[in-house]
PDB file of the backbone (N, CA, C, O) and the ligand in Angstrom, with CONECT records:
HET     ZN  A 101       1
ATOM      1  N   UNK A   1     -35.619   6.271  17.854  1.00  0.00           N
ATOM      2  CA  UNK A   1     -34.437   6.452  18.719  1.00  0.00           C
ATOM      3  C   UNK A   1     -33.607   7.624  18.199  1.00  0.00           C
ATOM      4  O   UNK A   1     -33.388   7.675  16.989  1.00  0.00           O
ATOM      5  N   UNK A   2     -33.072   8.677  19.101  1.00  0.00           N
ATOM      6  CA  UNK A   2     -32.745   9.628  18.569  1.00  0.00           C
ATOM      7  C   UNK A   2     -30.902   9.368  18.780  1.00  0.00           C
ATOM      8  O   UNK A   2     -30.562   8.262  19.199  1.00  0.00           O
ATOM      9  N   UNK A   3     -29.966  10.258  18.521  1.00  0.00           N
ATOM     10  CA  UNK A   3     -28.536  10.097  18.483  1.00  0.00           C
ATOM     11  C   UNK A   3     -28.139  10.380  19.819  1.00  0.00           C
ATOM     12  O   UNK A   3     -26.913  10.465  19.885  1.00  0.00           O
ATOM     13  N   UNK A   4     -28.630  10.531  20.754  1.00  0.00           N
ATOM     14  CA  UNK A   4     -28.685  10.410  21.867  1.00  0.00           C
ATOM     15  C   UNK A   4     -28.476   9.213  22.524  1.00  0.00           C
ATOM     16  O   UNK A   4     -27.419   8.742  22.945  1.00  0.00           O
ATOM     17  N   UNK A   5     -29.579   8.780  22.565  1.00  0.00           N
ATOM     18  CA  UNK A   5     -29.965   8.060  23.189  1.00  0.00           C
ATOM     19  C   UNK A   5     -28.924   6.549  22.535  1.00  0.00           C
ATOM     20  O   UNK A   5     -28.129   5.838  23.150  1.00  0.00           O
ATOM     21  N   UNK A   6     -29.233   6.518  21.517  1.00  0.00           N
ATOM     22  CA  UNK A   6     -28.068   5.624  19.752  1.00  0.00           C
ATOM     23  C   UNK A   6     -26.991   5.620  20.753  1.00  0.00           C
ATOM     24  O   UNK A   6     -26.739   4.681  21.507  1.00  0.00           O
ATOM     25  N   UNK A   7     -26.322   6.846  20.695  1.00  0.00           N
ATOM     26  CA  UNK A   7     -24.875   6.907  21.486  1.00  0.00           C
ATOM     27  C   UNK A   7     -24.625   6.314  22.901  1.00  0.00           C
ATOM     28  O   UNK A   7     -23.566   5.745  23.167  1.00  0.00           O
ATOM     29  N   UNK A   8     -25.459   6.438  23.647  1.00  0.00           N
ATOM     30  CA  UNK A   8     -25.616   5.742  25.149  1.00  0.00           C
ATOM     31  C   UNK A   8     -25.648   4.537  25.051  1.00  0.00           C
ATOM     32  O   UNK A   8     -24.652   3.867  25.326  1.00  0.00           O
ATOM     33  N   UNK A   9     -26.878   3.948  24.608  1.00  0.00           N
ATOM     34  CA  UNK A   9     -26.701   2.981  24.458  1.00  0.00           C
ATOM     35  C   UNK A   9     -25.382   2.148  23.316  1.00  0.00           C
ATOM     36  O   UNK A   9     -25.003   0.992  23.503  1.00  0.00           O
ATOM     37  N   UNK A  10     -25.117   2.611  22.730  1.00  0.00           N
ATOM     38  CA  UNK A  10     -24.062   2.241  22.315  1.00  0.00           C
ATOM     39  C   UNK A  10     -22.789   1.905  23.095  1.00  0.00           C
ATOM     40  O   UNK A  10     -21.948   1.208  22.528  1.00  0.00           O
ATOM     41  N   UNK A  11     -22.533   2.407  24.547  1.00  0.00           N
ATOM     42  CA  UNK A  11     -22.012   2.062  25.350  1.00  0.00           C
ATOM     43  C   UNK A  11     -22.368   1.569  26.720  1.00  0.00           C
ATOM     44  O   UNK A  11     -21.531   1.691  27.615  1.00  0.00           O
ATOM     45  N   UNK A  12     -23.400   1.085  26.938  1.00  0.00           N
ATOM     46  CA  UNK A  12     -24.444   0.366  27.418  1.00  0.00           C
ATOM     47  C   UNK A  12     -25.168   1.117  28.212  1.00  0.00           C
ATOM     48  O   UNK A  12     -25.861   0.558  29.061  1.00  0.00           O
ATOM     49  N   UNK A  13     -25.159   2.652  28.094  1.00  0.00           N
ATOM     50  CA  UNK A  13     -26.129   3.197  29.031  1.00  0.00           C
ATOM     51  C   UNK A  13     -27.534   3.281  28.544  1.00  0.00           C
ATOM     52  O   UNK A  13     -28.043   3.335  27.425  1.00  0.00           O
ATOM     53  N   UNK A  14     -28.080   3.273  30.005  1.00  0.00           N
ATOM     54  CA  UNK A  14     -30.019   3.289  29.616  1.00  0.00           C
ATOM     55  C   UNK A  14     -29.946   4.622  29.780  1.00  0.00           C
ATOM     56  O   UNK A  14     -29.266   5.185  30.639  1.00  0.00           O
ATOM     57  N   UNK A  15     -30.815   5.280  28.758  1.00  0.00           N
ATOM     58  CA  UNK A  15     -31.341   6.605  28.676  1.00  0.00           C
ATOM     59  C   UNK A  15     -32.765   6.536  29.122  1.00  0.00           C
ATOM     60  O   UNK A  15     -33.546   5.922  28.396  1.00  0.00           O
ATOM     61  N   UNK A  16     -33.122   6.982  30.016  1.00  0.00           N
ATOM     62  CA  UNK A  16     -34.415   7.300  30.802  1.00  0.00           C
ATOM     63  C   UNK A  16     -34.769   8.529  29.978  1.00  0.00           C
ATOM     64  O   UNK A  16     -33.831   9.325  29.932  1.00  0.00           O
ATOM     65  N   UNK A  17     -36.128   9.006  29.147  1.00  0.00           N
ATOM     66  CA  UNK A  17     -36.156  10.141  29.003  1.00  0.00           C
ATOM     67  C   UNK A  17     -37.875  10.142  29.659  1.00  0.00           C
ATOM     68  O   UNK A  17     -38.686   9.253  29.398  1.00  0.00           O
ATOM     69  N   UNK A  18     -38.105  11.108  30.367  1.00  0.00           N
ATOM     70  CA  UNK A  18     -39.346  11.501  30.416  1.00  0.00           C
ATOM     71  C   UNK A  18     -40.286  12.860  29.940  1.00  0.00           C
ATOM     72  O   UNK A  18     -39.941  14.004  30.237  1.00  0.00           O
ATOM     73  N   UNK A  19     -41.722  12.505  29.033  1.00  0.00           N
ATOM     74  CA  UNK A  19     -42.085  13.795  28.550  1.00  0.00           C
ATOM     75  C   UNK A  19     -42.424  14.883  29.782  1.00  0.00           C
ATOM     76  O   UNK A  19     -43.217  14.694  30.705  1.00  0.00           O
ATOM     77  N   UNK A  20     -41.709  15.923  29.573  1.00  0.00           N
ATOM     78  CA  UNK A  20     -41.572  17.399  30.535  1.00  0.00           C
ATOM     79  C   UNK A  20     -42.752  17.841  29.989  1.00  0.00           C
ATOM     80  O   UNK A  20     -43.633  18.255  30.743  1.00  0.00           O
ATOM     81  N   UNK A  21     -42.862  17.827  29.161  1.00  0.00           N
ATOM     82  CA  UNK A  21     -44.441  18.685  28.566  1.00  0.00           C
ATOM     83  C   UNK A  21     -46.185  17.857  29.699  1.00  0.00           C
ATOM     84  O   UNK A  21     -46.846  18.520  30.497  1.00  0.00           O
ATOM     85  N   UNK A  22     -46.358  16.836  29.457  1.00  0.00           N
ATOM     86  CA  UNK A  22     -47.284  16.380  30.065  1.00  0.00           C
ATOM     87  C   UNK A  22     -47.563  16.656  31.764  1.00  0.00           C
ATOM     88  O   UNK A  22     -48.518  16.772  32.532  1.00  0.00           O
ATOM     89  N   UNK A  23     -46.222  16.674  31.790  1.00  0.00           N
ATOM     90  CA  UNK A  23     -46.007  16.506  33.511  1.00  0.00           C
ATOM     91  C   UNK A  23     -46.031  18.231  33.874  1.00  0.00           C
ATOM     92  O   UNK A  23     -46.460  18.837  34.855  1.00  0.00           O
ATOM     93  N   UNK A  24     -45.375  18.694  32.629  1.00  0.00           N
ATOM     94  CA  UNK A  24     -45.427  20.505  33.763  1.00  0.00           C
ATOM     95  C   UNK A  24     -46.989  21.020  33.155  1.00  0.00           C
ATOM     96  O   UNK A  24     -47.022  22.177  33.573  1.00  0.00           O
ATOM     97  N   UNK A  25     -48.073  20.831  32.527  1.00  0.00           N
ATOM     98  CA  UNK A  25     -49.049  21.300  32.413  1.00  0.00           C
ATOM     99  C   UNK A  25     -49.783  20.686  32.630  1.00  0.00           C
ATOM    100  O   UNK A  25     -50.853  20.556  32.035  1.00  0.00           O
ATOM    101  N   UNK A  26     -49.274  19.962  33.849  1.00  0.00           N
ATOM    102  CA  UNK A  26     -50.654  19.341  34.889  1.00  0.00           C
ATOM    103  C   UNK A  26     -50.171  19.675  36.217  1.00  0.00           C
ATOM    104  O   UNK A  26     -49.018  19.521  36.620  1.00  0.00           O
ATOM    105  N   UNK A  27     -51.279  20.204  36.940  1.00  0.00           N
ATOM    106  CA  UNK A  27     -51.412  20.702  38.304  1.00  0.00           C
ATOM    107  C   UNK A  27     -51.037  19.674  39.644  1.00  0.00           C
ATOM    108  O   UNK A  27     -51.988  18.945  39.925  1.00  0.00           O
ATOM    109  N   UNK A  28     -50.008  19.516  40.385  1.00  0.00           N
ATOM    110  CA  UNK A  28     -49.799  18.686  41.007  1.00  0.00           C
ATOM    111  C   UNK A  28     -50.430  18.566  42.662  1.00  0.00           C
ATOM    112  O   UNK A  28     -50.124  17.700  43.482  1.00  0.00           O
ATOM    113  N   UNK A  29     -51.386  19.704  42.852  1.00  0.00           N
ATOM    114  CA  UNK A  29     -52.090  20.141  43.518  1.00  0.00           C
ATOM    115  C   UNK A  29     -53.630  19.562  42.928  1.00  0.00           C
ATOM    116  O   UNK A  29     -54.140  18.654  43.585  1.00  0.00           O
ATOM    117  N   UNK A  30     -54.094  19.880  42.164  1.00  0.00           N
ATOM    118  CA  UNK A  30     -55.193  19.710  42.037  1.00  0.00           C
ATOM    119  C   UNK A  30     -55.537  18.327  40.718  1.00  0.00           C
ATOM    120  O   UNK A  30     -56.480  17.591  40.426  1.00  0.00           O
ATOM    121  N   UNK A  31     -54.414  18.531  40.332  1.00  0.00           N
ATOM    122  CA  UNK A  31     -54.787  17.852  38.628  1.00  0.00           C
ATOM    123  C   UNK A  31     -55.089  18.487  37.409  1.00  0.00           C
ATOM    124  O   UNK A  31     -55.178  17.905  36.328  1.00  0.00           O
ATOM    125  N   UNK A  32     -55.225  19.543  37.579  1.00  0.00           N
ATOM    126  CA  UNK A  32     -55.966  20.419  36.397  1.00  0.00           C
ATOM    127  C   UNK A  32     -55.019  20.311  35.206  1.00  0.00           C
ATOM    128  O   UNK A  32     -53.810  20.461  35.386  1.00  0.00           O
ATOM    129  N   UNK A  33     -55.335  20.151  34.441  1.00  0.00           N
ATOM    130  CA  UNK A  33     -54.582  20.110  32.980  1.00  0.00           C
ATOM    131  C   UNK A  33     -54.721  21.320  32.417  1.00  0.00           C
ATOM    132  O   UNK A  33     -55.791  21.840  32.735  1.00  0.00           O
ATOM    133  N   UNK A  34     -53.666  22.344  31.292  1.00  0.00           N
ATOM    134  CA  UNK A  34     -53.760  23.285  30.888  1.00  0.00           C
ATOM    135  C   UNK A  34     -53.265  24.390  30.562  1.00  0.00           C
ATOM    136  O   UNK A  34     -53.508  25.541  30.923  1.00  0.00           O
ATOM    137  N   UNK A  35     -52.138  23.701  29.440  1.00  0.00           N
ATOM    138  CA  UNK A  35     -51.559  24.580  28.353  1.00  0.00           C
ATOM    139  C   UNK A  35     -50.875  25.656  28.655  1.00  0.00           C
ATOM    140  O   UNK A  35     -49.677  25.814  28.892  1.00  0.00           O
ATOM    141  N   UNK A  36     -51.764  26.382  28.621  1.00  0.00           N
ATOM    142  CA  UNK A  36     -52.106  27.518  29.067  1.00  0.00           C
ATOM    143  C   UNK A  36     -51.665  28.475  30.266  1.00  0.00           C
ATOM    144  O   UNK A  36     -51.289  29.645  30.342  1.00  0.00           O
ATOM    145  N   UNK A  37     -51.971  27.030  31.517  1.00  0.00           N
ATOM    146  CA  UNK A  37     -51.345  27.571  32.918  1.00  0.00           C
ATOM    147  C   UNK A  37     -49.879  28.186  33.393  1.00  0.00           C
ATOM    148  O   UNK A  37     -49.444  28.841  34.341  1.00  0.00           O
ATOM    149  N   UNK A  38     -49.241  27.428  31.850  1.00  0.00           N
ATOM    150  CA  UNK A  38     -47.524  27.606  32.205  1.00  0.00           C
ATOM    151  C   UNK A  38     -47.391  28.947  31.758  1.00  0.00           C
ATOM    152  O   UNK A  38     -47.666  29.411  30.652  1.00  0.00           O
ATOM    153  N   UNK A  39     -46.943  29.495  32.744  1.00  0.00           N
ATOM    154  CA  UNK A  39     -46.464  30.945  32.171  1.00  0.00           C
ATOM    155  C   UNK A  39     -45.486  31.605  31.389  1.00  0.00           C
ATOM    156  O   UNK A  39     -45.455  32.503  30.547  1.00  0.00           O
ATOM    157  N   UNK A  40     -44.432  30.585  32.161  1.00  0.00           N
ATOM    158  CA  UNK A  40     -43.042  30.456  31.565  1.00  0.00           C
ATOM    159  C   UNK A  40     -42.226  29.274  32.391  1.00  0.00           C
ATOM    160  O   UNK A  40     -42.408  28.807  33.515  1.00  0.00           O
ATOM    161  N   UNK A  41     -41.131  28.952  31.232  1.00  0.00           N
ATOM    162  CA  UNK A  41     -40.555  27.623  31.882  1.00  0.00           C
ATOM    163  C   UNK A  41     -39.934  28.208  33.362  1.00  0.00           C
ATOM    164  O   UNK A  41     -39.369  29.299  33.440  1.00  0.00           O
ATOM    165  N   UNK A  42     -40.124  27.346  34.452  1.00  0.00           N
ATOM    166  CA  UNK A  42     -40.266  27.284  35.635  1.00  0.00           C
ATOM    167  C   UNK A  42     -41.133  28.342  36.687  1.00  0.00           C
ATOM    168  O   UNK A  42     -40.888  28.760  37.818  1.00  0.00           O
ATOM    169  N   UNK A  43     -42.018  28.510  35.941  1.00  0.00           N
ATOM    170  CA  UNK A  43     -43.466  29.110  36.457  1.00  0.00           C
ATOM    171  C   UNK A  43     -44.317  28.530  36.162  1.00  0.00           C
ATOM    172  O   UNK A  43     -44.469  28.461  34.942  1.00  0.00           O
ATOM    173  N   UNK A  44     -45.441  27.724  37.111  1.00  0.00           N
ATOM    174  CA  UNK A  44     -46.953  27.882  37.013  1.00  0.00           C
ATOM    175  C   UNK A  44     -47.861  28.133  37.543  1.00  0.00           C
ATOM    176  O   UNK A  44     -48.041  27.858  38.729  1.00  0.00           O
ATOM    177  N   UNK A  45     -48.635  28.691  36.851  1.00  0.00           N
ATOM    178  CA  UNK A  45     -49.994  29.115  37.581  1.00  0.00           C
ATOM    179  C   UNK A  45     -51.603  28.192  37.178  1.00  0.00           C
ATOM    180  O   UNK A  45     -52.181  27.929  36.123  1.00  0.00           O
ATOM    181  N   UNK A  46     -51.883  27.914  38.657  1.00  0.00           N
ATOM    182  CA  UNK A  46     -53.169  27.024  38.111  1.00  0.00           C
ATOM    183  C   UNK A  46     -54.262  27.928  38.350  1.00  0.00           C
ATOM    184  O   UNK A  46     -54.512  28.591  39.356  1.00  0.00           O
ATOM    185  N   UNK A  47     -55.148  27.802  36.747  1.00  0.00           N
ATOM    186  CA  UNK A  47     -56.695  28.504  36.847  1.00  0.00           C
ATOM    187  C   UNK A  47     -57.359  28.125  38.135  1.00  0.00           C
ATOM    188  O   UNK A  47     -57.813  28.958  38.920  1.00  0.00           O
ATOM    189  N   UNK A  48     -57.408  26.227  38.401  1.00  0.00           N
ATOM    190  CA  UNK A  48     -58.701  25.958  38.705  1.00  0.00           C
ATOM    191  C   UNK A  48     -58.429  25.913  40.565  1.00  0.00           C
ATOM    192  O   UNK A  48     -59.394  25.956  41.329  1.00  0.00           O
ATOM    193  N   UNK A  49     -56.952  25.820  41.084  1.00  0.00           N
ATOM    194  CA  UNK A  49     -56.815  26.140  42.947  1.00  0.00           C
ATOM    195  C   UNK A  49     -56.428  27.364  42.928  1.00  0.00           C
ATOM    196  O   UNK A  49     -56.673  28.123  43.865  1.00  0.00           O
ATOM    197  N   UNK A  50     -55.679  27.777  41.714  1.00  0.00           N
ATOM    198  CA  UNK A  50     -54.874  28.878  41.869  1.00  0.00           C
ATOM    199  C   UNK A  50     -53.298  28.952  42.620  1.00  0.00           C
ATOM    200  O   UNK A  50     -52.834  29.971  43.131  1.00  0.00           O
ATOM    201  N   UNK A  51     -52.634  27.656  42.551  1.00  0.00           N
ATOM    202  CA  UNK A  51     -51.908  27.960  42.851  1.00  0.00           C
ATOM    203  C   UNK A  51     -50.913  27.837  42.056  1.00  0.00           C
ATOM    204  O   UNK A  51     -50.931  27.336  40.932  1.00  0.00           O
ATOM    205  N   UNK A  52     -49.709  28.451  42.821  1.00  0.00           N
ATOM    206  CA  UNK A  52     -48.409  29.548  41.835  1.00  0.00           C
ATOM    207  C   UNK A  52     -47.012  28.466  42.463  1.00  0.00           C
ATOM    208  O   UNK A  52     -46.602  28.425  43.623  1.00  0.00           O
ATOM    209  N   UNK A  53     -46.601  27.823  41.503  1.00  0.00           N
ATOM    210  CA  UNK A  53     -45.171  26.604  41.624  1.00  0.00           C
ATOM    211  C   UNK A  53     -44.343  27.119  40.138  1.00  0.00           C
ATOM    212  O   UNK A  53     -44.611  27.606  39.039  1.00  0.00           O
ATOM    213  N   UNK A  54     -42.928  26.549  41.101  1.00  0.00           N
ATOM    214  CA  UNK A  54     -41.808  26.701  40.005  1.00  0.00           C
ATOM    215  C   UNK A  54     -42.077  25.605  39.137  1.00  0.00           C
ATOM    216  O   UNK A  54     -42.159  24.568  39.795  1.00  0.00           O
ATOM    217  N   UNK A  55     -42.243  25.432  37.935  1.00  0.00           N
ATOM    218  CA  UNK A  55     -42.617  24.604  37.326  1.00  0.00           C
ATOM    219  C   UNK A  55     -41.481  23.296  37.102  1.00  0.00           C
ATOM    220  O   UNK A  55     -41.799  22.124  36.903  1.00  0.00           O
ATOM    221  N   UNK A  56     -40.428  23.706  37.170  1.00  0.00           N
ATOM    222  CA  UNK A  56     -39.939  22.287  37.558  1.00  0.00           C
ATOM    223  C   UNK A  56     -40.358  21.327  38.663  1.00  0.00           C
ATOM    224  O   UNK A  56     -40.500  20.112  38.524  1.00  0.00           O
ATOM    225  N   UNK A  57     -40.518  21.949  39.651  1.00  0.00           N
ATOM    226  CA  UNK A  57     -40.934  21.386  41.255  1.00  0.00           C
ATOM    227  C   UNK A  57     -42.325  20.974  40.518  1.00  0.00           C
ATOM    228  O   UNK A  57     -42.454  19.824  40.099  1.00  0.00           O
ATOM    229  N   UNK A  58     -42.929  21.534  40.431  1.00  0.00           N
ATOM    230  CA  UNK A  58     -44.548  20.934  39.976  1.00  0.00           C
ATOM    231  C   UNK A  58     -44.452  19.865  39.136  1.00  0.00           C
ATOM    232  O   UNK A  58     -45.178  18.893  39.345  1.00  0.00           O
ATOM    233  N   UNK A  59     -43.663  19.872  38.196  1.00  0.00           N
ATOM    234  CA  UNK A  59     -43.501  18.395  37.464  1.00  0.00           C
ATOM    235  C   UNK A  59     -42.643  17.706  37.744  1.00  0.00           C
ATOM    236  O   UNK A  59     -42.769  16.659  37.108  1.00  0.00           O
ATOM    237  N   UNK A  60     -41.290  17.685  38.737  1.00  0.00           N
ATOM    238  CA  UNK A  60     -41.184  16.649  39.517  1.00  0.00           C
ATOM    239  C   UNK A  60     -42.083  16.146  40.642  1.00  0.00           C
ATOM    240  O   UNK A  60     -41.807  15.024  41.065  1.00  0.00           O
ATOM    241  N   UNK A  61     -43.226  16.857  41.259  1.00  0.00           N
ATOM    242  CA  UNK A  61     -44.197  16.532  42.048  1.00  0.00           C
ATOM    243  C   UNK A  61     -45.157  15.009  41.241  1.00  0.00           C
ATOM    244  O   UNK A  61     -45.389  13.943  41.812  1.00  0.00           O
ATOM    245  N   UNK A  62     -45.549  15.386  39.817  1.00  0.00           N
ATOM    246  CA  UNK A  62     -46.157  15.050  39.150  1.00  0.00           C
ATOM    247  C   UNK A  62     -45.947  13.996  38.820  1.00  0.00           C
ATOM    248  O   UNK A  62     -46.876  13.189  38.862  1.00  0.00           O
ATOM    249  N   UNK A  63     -44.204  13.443  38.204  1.00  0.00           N
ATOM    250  CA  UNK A  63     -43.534  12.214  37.988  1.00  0.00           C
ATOM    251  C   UNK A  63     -43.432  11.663  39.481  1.00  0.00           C
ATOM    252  O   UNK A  63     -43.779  10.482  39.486  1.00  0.00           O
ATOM    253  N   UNK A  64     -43.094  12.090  40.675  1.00  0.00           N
ATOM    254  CA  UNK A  64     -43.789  11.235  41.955  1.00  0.00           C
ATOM    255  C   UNK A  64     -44.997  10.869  42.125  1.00  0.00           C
ATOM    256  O   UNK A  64     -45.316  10.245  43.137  1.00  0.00           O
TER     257      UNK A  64
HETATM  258 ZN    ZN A 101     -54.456  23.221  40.602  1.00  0.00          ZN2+
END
């Protein structure tokens, strides 16, 4: 538990955190997994459809 989260809950809030890493280097189009694809934070590009998303949108696609 980090001091974050310590502190919230300390006043009864739930801290939802979800990993951003898993979700933006996977393709929400195709599935493709891959490092690699992110170009930069809120850019991606997929090798395997080829297609080109703001990478936030692609990993909120992903957590839907
Ligand atoms: Zn793809």
């Amino acid at each position: 538990m980090n001091l974050i989260e310590y502190k919230a809950r300390e006043r009864g809030i739930e801290v939802e955190q979800r990993d951003e890493r898993g979700t933006s280097s996977s393709c929400s189009v195709c599935g493709h997994e891959d490092e690699d694809s992110r170009i930069e934070r809120g850019l991606w590009k997929c090798d395997r459809c080829g297609v080109v998303a703001h990478g936030d949108v692609n990993g909120a696609d992903s957590i839907r």
